[in-house]
C-alpha positions as CSV (number, residue, x, y, z in Angstrom):
1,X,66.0,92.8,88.8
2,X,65.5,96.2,86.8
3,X,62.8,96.8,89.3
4,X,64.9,96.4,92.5
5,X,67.5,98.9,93.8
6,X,69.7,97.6,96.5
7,X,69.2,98.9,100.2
8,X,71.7,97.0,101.8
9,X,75.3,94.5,102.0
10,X,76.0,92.3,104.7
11,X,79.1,90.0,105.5
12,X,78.2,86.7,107.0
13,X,80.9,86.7,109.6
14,X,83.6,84.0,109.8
15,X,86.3,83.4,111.9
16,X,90.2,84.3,111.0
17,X,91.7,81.5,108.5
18,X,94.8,81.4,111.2
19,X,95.2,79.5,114.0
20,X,96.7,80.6,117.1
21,X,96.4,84.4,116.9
22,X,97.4,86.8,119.8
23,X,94.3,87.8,121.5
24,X,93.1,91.6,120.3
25,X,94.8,91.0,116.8
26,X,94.8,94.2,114.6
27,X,92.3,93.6,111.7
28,X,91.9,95.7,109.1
29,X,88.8,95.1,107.1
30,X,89.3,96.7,103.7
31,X,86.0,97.5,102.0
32,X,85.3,98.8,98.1
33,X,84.7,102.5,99.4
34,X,87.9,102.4,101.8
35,X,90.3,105.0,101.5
36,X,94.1,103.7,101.7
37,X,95.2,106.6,102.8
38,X,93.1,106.3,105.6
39,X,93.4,102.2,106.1
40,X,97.5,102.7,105.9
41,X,97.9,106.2,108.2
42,X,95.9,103.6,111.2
43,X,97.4,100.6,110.2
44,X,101.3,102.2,110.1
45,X,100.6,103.4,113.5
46,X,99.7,100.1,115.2
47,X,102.4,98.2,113.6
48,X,105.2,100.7,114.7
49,X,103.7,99.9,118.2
50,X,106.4,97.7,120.2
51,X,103.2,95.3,121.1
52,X,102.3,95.1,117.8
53,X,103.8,92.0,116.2
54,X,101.3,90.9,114.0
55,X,98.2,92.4,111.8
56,X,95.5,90.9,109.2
57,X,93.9,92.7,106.3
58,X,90.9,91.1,104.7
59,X,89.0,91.9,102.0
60,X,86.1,90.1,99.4
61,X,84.9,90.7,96.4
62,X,85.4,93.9,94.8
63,X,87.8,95.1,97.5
64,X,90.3,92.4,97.3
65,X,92.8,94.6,95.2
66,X,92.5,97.0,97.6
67,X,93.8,94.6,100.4
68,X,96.7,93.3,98.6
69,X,97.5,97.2,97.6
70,X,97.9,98.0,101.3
71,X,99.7,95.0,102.2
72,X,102.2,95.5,99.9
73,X,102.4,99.3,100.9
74,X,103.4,98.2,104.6
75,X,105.8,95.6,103.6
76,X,107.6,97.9,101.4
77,X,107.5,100.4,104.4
78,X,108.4,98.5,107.0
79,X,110.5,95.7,105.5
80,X,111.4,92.2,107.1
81,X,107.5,91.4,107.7
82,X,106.3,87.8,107.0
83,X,103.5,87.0,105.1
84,X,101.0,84.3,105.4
85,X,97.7,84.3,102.2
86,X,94.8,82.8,102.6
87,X,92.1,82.5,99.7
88,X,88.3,81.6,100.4
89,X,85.0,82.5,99.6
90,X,82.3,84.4,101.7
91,X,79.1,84.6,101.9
92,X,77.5,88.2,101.1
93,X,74.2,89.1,102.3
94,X,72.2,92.1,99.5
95,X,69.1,92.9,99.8
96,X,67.1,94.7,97.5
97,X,64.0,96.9,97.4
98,X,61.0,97.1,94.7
99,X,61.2,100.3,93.2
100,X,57.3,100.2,92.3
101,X,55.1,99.5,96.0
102,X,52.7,97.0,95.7
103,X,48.8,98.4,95.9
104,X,48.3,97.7,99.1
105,X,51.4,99.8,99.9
106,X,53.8,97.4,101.0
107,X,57.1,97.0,99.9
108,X,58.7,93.8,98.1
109,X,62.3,92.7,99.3
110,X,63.9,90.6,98.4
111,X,67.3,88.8,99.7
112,X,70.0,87.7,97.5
113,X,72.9,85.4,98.8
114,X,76.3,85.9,96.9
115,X,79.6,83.9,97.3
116,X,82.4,86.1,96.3
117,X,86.0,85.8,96.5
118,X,87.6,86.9,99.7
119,X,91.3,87.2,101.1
120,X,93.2,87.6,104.3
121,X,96.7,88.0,104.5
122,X,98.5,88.0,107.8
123,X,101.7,89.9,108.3
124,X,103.7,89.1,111.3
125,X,107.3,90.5,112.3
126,X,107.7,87.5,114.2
127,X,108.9,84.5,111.9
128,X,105.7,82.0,110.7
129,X,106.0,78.4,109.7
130,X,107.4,78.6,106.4
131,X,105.7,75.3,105.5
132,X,102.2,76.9,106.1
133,X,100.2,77.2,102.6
134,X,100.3,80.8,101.8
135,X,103.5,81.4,103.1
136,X,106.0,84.2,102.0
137,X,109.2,85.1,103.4
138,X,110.2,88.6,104.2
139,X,111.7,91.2,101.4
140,X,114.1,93.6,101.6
141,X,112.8,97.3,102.1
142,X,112.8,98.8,99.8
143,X,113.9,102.6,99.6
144,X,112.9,104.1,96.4
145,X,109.2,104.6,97.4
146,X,108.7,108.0,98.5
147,X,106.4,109.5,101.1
148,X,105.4,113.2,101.0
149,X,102.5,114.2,103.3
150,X,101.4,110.5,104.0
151,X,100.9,107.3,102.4
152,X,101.6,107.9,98.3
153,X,101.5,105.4,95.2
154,X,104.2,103.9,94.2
155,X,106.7,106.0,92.9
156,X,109.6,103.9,91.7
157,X,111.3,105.1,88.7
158,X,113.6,102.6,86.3
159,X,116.9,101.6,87.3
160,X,119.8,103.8,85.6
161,X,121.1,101.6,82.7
162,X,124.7,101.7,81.4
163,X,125.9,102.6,78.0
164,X,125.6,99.7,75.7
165,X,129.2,99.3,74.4
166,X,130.2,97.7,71.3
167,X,131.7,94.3,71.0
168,X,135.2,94.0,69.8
169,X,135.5,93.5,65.8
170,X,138.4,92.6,63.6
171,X,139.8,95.1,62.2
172,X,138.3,95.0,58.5
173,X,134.8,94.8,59.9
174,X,135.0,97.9,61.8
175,X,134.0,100.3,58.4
176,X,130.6,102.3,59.0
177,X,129.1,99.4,61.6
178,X,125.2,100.8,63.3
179,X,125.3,100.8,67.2
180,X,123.1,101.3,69.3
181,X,123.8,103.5,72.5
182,X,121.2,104.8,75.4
183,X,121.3,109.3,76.2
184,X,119.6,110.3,79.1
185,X,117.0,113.1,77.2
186,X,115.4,113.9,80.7
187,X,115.4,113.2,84.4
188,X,112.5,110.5,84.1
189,X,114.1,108.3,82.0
190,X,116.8,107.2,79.1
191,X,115.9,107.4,75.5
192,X,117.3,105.1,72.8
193,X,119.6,106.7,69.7
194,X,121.3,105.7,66.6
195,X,124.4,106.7,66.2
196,X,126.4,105.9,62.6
197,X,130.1,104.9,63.7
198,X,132.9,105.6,60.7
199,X,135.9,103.8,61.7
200,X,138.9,104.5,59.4
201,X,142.0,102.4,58.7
């Protein structure tokens, strides 16, 4: 194949692994070159529709990440959404060019026919049959992710984290004992100290 470049992708198209869909369903198709930005500023808007109760993202191949990144974005935005996966394979469609024309000046192509992984998730804010395969219940919202000038990665920072405190020791054990104790040394984060304790009778 060093000879070839590739001129083109196709999907085969299948139907949605999800029966009984409301007619004019929002799909988002998440390709490899999508932007989430982009996929999450439309797909935010539909959903905070009143008509909107339900939306699919699907994905294959290379772009499956991608899906699951923006459906975890919108349930941590919007909060009490339930989730149905679905897992399959689909059929891709890649052809490919010779670099080198033949004499007579036409051109070899050839067509290549891949099965990749592919993924659909549905999100619904309407409650799904929780015995369905696939199916998640809703999580809480949550509000540490932070939004400045649209859709942003995840920013979650670590939970605050108490003082370790020591255990109580009788009383002849308490001489020069090693604990351990957390400082905050910055806003990001704590940092983790020595500290030699002299206890005196």
């Amino acid at each position: 194949m060093e000879n070839f470049r590739k001129v083109k992708t196709s999907e085969q198209d299948s139907p949605l692994p999800f029966p009984d869909l409301p007619p004019g369903v929002v799909e988002m198709k998440v390709k490899e070159g999508s932007k989430i930005r982009n996929l999450m500023g439309f797909a935010m808007a539909r959903m905070e529709l009143k008509g909107t109760r339900q939306i699919v993202f699907s994905g294959c191949g290379r772009a499956v990440t991608k899906t699951i990144t923006c459906v975890e974005i919108m349930k941590r935005k919007l909060g009490g959404l339930h989730q149905v996966t679905k897992v399959r394979y689909k059929t891709l469609l890649e052809v490919w060019e010779n670099k080198d024309p033949q004499p007579d000046g036409q051109v070899e192509n050839l067509t290549v026919h891949k099965n990749v992984p592919s993924i659909c998730i549905l999100l619904s804010k309407d409650p799904l049959d929780p015995n369905e395969m696939g199916y998640q219940p809703p999580e809480p919202r949550d509000g540490l992710w932070a939004e400045e000038g649209g859709i942003e990665e995840d920013r979650l920072s670590s939970p605050p984290q108490g003082v370790k405190r020591p255990l109580a020791l009788p009383h002849g054990e308490l001489a020069n004992k090693k604990m351990q104790v957390q400082v905050p040394e910055s806003q990001k984060g704590l940092g983790t100290m020595d500290y030699m304790l002299d206890y005196h009778h």
